[in-house]
PyMOL Python script that loads the backbone (N, CA, C, O; Angstrom):
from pymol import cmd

cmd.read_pdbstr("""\
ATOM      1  N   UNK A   1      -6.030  -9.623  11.278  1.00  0.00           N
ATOM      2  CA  UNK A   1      -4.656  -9.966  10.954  1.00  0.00           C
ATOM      3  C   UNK A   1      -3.730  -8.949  11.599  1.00  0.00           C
ATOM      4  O   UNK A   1      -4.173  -7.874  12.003  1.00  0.00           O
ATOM      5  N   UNK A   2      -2.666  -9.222  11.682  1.00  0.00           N
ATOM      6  CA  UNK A   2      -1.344  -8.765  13.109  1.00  0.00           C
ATOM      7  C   UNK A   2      -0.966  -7.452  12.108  1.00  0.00           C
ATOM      8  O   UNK A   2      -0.663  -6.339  12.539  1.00  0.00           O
ATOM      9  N   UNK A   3      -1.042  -7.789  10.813  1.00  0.00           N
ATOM     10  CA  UNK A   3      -0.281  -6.695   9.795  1.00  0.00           C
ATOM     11  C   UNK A   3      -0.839  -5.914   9.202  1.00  0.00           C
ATOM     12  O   UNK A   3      -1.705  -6.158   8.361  1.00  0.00           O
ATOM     13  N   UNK A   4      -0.316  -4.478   9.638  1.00  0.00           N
ATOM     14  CA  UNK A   4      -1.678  -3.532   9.469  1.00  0.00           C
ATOM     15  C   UNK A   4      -0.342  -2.733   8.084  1.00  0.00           C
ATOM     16  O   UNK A   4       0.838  -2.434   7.900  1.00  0.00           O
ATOM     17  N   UNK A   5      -1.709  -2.754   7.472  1.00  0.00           N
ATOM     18  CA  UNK A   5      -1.125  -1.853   5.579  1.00  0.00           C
ATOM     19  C   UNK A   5      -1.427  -0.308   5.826  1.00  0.00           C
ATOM     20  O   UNK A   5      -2.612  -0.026   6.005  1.00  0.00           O
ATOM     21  N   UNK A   6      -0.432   0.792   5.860  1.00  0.00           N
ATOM     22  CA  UNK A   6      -0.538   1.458   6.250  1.00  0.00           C
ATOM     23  C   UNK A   6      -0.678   2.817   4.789  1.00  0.00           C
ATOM     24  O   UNK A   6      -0.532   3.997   5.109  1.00  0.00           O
ATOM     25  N   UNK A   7      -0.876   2.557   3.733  1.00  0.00           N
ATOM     26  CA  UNK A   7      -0.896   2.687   2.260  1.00  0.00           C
ATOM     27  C   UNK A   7      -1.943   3.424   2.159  1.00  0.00           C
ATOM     28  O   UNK A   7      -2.269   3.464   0.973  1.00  0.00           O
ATOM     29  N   UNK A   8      -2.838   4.207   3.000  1.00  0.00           N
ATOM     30  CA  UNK A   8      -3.621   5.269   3.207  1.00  0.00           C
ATOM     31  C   UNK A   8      -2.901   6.455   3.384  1.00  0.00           C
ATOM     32  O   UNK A   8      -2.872   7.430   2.633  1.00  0.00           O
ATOM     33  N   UNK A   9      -2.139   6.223   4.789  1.00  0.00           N
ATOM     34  CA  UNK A   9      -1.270   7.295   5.144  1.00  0.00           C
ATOM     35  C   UNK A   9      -0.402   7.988   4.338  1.00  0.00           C
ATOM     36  O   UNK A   9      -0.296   9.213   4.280  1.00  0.00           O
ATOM     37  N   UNK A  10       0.386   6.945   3.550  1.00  0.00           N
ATOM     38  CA  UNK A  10       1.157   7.328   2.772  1.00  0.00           C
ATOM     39  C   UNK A  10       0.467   7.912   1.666  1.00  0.00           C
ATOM     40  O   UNK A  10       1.132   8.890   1.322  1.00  0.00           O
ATOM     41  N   UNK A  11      -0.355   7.812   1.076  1.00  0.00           N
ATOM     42  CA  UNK A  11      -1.337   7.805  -0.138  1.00  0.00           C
ATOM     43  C   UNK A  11      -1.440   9.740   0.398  1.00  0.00           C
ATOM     44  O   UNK A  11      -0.876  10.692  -0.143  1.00  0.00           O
ATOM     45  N   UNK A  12      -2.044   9.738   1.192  1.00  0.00           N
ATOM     46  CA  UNK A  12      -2.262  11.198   2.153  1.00  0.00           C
ATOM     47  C   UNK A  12      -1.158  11.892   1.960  1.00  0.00           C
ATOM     48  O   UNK A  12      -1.126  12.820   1.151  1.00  0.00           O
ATOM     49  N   UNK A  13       0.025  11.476   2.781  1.00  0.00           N
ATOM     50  CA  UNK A  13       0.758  12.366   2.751  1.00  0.00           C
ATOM     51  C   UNK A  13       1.509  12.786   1.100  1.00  0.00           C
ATOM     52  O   UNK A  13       2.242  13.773   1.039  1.00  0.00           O
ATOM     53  N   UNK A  14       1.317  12.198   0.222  1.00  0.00           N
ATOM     54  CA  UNK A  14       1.695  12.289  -1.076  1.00  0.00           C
ATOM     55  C   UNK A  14       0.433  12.828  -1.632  1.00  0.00           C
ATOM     56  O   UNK A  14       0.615  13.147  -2.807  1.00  0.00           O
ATOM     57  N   UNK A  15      -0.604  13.019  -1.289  1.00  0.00           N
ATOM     58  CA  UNK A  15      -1.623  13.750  -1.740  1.00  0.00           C
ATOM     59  C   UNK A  15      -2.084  13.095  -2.951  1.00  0.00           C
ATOM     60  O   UNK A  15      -2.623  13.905  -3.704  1.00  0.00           O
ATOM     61  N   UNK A  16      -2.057  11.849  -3.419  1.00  0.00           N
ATOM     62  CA  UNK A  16      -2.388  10.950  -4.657  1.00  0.00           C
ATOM     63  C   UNK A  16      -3.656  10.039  -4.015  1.00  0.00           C
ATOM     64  O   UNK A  16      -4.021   9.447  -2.999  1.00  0.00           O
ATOM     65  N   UNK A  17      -4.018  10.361  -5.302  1.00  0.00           N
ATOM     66  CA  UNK A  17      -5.372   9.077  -5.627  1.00  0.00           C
ATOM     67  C   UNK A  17      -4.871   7.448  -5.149  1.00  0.00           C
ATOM     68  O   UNK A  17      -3.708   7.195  -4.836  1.00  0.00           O
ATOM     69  N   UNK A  18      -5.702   6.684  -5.159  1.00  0.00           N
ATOM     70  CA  UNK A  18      -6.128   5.819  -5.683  1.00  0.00           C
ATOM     71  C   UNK A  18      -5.494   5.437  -7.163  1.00  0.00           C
ATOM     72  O   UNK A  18      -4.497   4.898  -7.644  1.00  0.00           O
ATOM     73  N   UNK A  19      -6.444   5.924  -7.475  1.00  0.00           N
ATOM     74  CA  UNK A  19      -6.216   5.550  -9.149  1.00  0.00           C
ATOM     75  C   UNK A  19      -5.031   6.025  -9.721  1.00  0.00           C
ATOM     76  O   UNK A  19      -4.585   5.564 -10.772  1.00  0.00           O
ATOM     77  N   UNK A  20      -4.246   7.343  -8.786  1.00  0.00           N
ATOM     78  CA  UNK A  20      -3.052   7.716  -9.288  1.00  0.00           C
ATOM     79  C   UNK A  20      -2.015   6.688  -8.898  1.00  0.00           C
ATOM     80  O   UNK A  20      -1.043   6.455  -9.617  1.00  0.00           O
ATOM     81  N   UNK A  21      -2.166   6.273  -8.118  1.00  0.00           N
ATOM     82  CA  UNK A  21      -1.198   5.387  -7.806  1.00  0.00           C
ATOM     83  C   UNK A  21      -1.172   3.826  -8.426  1.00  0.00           C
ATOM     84  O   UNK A  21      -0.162   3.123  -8.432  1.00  0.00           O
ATOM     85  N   UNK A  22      -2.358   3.466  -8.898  1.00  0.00           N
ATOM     86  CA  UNK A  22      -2.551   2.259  -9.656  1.00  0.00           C
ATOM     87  C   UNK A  22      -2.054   2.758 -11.335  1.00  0.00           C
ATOM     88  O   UNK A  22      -1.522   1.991 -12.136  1.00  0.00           O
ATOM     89  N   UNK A  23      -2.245   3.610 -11.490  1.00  0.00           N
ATOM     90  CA  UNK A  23      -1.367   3.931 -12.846  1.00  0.00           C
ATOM     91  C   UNK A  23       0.023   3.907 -12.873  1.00  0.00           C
ATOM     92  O   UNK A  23       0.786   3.663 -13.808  1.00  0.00           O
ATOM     93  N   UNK A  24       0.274   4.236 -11.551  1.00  0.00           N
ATOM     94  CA  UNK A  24       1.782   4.908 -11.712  1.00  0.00           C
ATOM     95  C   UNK A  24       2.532   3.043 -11.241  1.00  0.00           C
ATOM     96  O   UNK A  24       3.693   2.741 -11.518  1.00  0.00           O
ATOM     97  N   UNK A  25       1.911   2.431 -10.791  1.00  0.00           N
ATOM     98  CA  UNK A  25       2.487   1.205 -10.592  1.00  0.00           C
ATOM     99  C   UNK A  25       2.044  -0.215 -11.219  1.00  0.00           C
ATOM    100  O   UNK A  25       2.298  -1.371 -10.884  1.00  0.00           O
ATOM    101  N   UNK A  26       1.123   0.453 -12.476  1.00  0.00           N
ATOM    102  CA  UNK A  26       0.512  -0.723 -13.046  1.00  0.00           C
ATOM    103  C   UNK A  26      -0.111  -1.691 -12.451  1.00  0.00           C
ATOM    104  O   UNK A  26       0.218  -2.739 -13.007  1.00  0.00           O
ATOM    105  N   UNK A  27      -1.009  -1.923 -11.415  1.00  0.00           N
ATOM    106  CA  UNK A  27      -1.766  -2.211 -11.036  1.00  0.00           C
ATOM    107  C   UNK A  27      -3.311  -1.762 -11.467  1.00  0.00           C
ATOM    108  O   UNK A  27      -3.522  -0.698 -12.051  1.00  0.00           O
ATOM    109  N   UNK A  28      -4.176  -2.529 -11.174  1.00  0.00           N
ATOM    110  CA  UNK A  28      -5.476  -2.165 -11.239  1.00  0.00           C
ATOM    111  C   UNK A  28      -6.016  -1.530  -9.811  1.00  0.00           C
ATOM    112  O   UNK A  28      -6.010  -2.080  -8.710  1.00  0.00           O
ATOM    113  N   UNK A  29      -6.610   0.144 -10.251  1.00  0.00           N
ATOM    114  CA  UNK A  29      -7.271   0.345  -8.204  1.00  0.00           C
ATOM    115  C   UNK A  29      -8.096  -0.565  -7.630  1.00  0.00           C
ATOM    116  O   UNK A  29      -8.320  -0.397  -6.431  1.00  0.00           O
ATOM    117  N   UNK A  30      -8.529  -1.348  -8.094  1.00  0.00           N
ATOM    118  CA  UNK A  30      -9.447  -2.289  -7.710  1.00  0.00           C
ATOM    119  C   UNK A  30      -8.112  -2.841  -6.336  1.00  0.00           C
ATOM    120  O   UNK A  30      -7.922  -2.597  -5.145  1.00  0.00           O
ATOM    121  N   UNK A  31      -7.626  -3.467  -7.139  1.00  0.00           N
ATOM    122  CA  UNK A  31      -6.065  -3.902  -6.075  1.00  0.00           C
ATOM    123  C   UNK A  31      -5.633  -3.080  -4.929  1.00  0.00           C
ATOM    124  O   UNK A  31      -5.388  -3.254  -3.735  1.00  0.00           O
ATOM    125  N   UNK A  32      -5.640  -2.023  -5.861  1.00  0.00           N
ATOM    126  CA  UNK A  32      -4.671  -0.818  -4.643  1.00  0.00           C
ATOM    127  C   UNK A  32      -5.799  -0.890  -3.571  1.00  0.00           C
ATOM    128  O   UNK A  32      -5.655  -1.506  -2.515  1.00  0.00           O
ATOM    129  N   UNK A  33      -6.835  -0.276  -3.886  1.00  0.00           N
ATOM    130  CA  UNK A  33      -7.970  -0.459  -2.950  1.00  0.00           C
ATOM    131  C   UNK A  33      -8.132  -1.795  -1.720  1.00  0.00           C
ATOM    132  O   UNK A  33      -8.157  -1.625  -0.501  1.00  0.00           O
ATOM    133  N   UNK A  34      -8.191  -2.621  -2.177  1.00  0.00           N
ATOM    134  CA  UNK A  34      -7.805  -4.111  -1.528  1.00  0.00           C
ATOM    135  C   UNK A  34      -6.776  -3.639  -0.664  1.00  0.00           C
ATOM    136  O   UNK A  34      -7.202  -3.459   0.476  1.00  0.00           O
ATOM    137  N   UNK A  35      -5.563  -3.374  -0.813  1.00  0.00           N
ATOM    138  CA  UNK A  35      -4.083  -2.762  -0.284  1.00  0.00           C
ATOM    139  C   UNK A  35      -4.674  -1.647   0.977  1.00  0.00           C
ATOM    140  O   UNK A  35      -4.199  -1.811   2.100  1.00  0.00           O
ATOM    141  N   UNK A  36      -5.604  -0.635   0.793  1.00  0.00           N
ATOM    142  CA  UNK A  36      -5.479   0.105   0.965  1.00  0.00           C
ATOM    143  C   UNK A  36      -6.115  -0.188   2.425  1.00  0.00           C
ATOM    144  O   UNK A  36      -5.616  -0.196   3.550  1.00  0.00           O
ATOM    145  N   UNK A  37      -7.756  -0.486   1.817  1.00  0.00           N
ATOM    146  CA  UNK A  37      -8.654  -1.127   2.911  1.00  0.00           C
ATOM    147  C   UNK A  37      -7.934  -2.554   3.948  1.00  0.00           C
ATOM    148  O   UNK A  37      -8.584  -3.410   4.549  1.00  0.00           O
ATOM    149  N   UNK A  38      -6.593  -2.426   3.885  1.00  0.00           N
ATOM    150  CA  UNK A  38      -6.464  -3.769   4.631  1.00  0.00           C
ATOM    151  C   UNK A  38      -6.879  -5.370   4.348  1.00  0.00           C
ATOM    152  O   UNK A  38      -6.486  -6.338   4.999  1.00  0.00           O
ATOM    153  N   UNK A  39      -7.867  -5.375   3.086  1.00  0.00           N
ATOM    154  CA  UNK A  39      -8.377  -6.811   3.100  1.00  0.00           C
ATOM    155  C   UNK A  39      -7.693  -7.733   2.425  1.00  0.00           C
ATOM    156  O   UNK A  39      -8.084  -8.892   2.294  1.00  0.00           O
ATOM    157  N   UNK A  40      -5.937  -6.982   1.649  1.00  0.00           N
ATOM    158  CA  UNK A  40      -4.890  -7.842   1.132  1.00  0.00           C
ATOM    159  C   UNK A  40      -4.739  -8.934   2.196  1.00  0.00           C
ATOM    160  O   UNK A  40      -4.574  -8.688   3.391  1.00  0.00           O
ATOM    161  N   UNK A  41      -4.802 -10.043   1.713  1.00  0.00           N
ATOM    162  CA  UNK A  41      -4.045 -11.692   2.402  1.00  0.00           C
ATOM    163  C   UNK A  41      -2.719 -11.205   2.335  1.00  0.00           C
ATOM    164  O   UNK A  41      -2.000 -10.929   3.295  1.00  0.00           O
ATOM    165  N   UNK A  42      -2.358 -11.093   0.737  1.00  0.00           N
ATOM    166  CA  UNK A  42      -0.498 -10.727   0.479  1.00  0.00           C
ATOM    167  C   UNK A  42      -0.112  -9.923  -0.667  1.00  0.00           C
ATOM    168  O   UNK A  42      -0.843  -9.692  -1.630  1.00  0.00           O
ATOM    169  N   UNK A  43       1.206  -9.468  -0.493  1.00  0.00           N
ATOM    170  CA  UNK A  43       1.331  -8.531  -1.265  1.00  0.00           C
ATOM    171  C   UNK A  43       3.003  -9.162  -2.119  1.00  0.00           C
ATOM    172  O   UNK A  43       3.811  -9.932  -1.599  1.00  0.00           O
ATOM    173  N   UNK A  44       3.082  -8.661  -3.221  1.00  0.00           N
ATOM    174  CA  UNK A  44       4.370  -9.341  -3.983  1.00  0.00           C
ATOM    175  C   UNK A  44       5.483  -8.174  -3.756  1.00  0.00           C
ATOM    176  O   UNK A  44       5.161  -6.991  -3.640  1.00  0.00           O
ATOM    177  N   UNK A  45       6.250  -8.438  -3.728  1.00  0.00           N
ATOM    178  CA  UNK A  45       7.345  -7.925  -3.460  1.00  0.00           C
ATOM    179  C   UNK A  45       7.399  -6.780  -4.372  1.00  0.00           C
ATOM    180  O   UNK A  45       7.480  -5.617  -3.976  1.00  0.00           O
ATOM    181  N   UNK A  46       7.334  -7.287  -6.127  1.00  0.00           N
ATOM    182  CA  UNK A  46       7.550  -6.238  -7.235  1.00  0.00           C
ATOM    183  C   UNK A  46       6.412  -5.038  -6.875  1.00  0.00           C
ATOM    184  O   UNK A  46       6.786  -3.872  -7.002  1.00  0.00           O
ATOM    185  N   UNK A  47       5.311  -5.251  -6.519  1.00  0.00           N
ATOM    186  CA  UNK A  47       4.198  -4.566  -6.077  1.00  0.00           C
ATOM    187  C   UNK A  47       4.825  -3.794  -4.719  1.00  0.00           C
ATOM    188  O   UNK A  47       4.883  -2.580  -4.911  1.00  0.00           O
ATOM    189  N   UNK A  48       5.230  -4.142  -3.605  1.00  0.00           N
ATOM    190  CA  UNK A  48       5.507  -3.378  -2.659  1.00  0.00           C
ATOM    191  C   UNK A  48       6.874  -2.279  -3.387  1.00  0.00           C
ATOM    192  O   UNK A  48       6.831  -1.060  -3.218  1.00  0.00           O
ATOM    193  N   UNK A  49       7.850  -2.862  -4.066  1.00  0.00           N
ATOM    194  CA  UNK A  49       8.756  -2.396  -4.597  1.00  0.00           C
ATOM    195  C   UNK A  49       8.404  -1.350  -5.082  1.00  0.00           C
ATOM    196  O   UNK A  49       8.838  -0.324  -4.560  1.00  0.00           O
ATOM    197  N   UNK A  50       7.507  -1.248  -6.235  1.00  0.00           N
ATOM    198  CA  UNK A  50       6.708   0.079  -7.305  1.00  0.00           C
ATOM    199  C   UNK A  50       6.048   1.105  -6.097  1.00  0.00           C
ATOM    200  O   UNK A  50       6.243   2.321  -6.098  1.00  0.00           O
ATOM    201  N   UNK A  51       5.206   0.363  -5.035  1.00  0.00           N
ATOM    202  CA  UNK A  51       4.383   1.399  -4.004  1.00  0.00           C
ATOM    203  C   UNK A  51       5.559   2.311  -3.613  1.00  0.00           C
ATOM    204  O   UNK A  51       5.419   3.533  -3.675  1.00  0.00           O
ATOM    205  N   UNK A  52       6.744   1.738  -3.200  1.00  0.00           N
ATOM    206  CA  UNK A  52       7.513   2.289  -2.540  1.00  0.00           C
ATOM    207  C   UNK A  52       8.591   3.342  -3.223  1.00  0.00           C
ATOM    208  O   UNK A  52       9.035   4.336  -2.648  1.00  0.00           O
ATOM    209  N   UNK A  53       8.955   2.877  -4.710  1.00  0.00           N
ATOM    210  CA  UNK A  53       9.558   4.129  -5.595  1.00  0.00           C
ATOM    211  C   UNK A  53       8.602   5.155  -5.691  1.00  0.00           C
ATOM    212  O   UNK A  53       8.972   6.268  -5.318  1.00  0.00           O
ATOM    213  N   UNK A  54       7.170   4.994  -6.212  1.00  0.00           N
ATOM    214  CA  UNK A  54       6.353   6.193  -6.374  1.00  0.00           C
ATOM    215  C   UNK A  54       6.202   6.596  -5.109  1.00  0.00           C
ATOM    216  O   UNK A  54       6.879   7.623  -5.094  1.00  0.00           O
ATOM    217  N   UNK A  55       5.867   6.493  -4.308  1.00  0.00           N
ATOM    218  CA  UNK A  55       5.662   6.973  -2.527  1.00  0.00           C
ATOM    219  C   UNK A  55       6.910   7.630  -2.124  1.00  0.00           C
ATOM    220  O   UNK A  55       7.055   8.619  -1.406  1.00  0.00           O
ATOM    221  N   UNK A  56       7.962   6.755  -2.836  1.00  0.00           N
ATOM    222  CA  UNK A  56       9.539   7.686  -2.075  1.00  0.00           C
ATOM    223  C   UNK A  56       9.319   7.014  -0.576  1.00  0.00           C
ATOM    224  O   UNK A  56       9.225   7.949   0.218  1.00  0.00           O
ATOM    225  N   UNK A  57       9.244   6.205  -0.141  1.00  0.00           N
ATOM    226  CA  UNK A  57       8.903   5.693   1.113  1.00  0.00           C
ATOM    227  C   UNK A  57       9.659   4.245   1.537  1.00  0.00           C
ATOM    228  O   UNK A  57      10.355   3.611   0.745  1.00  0.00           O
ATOM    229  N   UNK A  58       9.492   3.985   2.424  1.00  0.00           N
ATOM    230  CA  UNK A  58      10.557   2.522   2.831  1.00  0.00           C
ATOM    231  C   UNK A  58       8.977   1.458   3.139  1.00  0.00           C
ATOM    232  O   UNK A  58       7.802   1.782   3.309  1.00  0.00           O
ATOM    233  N   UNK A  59       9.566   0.333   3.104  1.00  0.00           N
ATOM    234  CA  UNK A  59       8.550  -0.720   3.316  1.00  0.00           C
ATOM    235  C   UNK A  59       7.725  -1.031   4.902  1.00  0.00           C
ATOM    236  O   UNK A  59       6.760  -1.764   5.119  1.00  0.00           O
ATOM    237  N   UNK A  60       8.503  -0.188   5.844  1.00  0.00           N
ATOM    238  CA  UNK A  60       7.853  -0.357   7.195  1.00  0.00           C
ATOM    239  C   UNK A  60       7.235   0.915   7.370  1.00  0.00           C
ATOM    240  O   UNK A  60       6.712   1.157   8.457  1.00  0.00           O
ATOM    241  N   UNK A  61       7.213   2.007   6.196  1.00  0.00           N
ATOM    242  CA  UNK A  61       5.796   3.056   6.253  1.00  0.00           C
ATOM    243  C   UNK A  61       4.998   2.783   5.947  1.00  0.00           C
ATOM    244  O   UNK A  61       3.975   3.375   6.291  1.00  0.00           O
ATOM    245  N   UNK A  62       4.966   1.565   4.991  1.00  0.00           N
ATOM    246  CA  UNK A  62       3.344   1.177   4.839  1.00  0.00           C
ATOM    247  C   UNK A  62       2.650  -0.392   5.388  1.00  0.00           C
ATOM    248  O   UNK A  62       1.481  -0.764   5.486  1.00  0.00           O
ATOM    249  N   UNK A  63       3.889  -1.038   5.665  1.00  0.00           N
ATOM    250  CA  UNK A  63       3.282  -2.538   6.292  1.00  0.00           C
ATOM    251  C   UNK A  63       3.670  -2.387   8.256  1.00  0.00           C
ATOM    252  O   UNK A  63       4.551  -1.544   8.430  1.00  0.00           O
ATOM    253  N   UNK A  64       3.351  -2.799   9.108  1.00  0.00           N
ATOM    254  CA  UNK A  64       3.429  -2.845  10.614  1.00  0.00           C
ATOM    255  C   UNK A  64       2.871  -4.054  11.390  1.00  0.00           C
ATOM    256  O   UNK A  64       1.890  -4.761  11.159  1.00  0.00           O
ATOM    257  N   UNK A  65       3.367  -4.069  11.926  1.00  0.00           N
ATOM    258  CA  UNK A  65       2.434  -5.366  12.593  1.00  0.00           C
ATOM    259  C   UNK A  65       2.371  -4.999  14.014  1.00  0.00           C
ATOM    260  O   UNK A  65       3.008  -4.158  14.648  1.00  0.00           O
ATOM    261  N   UNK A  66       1.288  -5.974  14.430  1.00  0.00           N
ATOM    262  CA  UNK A  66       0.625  -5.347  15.664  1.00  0.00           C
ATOM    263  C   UNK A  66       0.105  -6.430  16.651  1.00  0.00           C
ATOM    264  O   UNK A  66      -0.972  -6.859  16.236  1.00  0.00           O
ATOM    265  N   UNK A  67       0.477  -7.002  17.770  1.00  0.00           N
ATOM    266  CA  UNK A  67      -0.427  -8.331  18.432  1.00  0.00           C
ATOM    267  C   UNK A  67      -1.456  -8.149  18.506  1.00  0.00           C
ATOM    268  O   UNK A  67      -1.998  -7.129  18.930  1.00  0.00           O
ATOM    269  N   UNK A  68      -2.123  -9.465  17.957  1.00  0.00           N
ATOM    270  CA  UNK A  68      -3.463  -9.455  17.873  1.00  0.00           C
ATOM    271  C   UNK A  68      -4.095  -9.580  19.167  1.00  0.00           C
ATOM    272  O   UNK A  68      -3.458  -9.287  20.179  1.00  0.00           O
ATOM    273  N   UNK A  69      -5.808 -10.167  19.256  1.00  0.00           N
ATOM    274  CA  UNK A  69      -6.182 -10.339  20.302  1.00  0.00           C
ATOM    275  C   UNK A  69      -5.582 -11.578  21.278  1.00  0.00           C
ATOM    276  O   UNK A  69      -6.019 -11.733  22.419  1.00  0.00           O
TER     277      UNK A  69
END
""", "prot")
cmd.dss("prot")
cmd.show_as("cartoon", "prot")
cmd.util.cbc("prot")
cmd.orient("prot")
């Protein structure tokens, strides 16, 4: 897929878990994980919204897109 989730990086540079971040946005890590590894189909808005208050981050630090093959 063209849209690469970039929710590692950010995860890094904030120095948070996984699991810290599924607490802090009410999600399950099971999810975030999904998010994290790229194998999200889609993501909801309220969900990108929460990633992005706890991260302190804008929505094109963690989603990008890229031409495929």
């Amino acid at each position: 897929m063209p849209i690469i989730i970039d929710l590692d990086v950010q995860l890094a540079r904030k120095k948070m878990s996984v699991n810290e971040l599924a607490a802090a946005i009410g999600i399950t890590a099971v999810n975030v994980s999904v998010l994290k590894n790229g194998r999200a189909k889609a993501v909801r808005f309220t969900t990108l919204d929460a990633i992005c208050r706890v991260l302190e981050c804008q929505p094109g630090d963690i989603l990008r897109w890229e031409p495929g093959p």
